[in-house]
N, C-alpha and C positions, 0 to 999 in steps of 0.2 A: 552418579550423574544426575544433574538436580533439570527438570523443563526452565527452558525461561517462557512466564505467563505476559501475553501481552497487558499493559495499564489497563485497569478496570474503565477508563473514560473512554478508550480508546473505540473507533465508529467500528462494526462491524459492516466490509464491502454488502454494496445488496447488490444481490444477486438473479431478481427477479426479472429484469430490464435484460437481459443478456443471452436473451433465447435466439434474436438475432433474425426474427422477423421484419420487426420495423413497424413501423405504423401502416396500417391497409389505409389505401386509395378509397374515396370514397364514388360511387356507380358513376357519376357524369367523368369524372377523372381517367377511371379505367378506361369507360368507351373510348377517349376520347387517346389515351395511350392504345388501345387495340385497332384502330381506325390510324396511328399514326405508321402502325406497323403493317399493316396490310398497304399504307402506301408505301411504305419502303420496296414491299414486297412486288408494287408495282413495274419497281424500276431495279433487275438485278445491277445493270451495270454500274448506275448511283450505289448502292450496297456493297459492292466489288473495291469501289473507288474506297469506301472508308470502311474497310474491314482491318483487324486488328487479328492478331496470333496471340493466342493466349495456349503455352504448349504447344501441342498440335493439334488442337482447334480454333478454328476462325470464327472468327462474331463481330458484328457488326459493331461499328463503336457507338459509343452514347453519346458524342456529336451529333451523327446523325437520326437518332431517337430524339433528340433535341429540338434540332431543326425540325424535321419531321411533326413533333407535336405543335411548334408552334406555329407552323403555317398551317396545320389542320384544325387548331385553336382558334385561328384567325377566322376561318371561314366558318366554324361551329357557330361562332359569335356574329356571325354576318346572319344564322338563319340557316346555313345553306345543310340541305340532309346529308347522307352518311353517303350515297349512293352517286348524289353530285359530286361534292366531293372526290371521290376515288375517282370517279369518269373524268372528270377536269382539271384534277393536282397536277402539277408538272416537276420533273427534278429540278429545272432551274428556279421553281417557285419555294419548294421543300430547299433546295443549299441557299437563297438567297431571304429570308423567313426572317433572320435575324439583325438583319443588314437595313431594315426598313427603318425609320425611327416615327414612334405613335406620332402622331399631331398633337400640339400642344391646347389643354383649354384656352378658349377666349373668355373672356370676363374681365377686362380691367380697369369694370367702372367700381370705381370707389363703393357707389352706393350699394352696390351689388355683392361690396367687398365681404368677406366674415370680421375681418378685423377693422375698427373705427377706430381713426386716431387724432 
């Protein structure tokens, strides 16, 4: 019984990438994920509403980790502390987060344009 060798050209898989960490969050990102979970945490009944089974354990879904960072994002960017925040988020602020659409810039003077034509 003879091996068959794979072609000598052939890529060898890397395998280095595959530990299955991921890339780390960098510090403002974390807070700002640990701040989105302590509001969850605020409101069991919100958490209750978008809980998922995985087996027989429940966990909350990443919809609402979603929602959740982004209205706490919103307010991070407003200024507002960590402590505001949690005192004044509300669940209908955290399910309704993603529902808002940004304001668009103004600028549409020519002059002010980047491109001239």
């Amino acid at each position: 019984m003879t091996e068959i060798e794979p072609p000598a050209d052939a890529e060898e898989p890397d395998r280095d990438w595959h530990d299955g960490t991921g890339e780390a969050p960098d510090r403002s990102s974390l807070k700002s994920l640990q701040l989105a979970h302590k509001a969850i945490n605020k409101f069991p009944d919100l958490a209750r509403r978008y809980q998922k089974f995985i087996g027989t354990a429940a966990v909350v879904s990443s919809a609402l980790i979603v929602l959740s960072s982004i209205a706490v994002s919103k307010r991070i960017h407003r200024g507002e502390s960590e402590e505001h925040i949690l005192a004044e988020i509300t669940s209908e602020e955290i399910e309704n987060a993603a529902r808002e659409r940004p304001a668009k810039p103004k600028g549409n003077d020519k002059e002010k344009s980047r491109f001239i034509h």
